[in-house]
C-alpha positions in Angstrom: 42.2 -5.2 -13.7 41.3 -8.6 -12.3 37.2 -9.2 -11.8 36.5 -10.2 -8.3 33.8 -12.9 -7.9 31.2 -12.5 -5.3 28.8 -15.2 -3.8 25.6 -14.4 -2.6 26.5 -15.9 0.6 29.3 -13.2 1.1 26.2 -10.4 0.4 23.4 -11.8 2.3 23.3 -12.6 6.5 20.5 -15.6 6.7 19.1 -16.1 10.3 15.7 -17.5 11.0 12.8 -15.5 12.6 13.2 -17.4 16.1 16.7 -15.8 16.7 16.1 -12.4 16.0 15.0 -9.8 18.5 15.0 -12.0 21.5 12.5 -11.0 24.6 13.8 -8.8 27.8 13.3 -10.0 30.9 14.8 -7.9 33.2 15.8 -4.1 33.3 15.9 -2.0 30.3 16.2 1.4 28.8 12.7 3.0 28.9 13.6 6.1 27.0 14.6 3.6 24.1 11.4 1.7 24.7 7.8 1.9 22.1 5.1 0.2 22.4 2.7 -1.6 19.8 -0.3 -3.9 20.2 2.1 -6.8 19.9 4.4 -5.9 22.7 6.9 -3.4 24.2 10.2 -2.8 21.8 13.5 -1.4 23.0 15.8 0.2 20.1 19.1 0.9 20.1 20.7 4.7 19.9 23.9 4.9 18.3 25.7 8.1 17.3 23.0 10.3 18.0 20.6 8.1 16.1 17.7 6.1 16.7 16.4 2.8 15.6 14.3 0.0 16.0 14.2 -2.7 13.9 12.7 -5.8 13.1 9.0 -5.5 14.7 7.0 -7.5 13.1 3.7 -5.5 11.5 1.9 -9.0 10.0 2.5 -12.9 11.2 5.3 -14.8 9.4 4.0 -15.8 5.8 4.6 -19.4 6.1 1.9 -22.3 5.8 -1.8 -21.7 4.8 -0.5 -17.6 5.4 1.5 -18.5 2.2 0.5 -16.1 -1.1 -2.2 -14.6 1.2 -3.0 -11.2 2.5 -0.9 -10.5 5.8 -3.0 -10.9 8.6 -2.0 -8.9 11.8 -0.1 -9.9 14.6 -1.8 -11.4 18.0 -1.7 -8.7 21.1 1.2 -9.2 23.6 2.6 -7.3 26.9 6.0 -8.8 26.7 9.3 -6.3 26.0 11.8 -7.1 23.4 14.7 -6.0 22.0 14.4 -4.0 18.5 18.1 -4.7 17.2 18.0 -6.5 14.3 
């Protein structure tokens, strides 16, 4: 039986913060829809179940946030999507 080699690349999807859960402008599903202090989210449904992913509970870790204690995210009225 042969061993089959596996790069971490082929394991692991990279994309940065900025492209991930982009903001909704226009119409969207409201019954798919939760709001938090730092905006509106709008999950996805897919056979019979719900998610919503990638909303941000803390501020990115980067700079003098580095090795520190998260600190919360800023208030914000603006809907995005929950997908990723």
């Amino acid at each position: 039986m042969s061993e089959m080699k596996r790069e971490f690349k082929d394991m692991a999807i990279y994309e940065p913060y900025d492209n991930l859960n982009s903001e909704i402008t226009g119409d969207y599903d409201k019954t798919l829809a939760v709001k938090c202090v730092n905006g509106t989210f709008v999950g996805t449904e897919e056979n019979g179940v719900a998610s919503w992913l990638g909303i941000p509970y803390a501020k990115p870790p980067v700079g003098g946030r580095r090795f520190k204690a998260p600190e919360y995210v800023d208030a914000d009225e603006r809907v995005f999507e929950a997908r990723y």
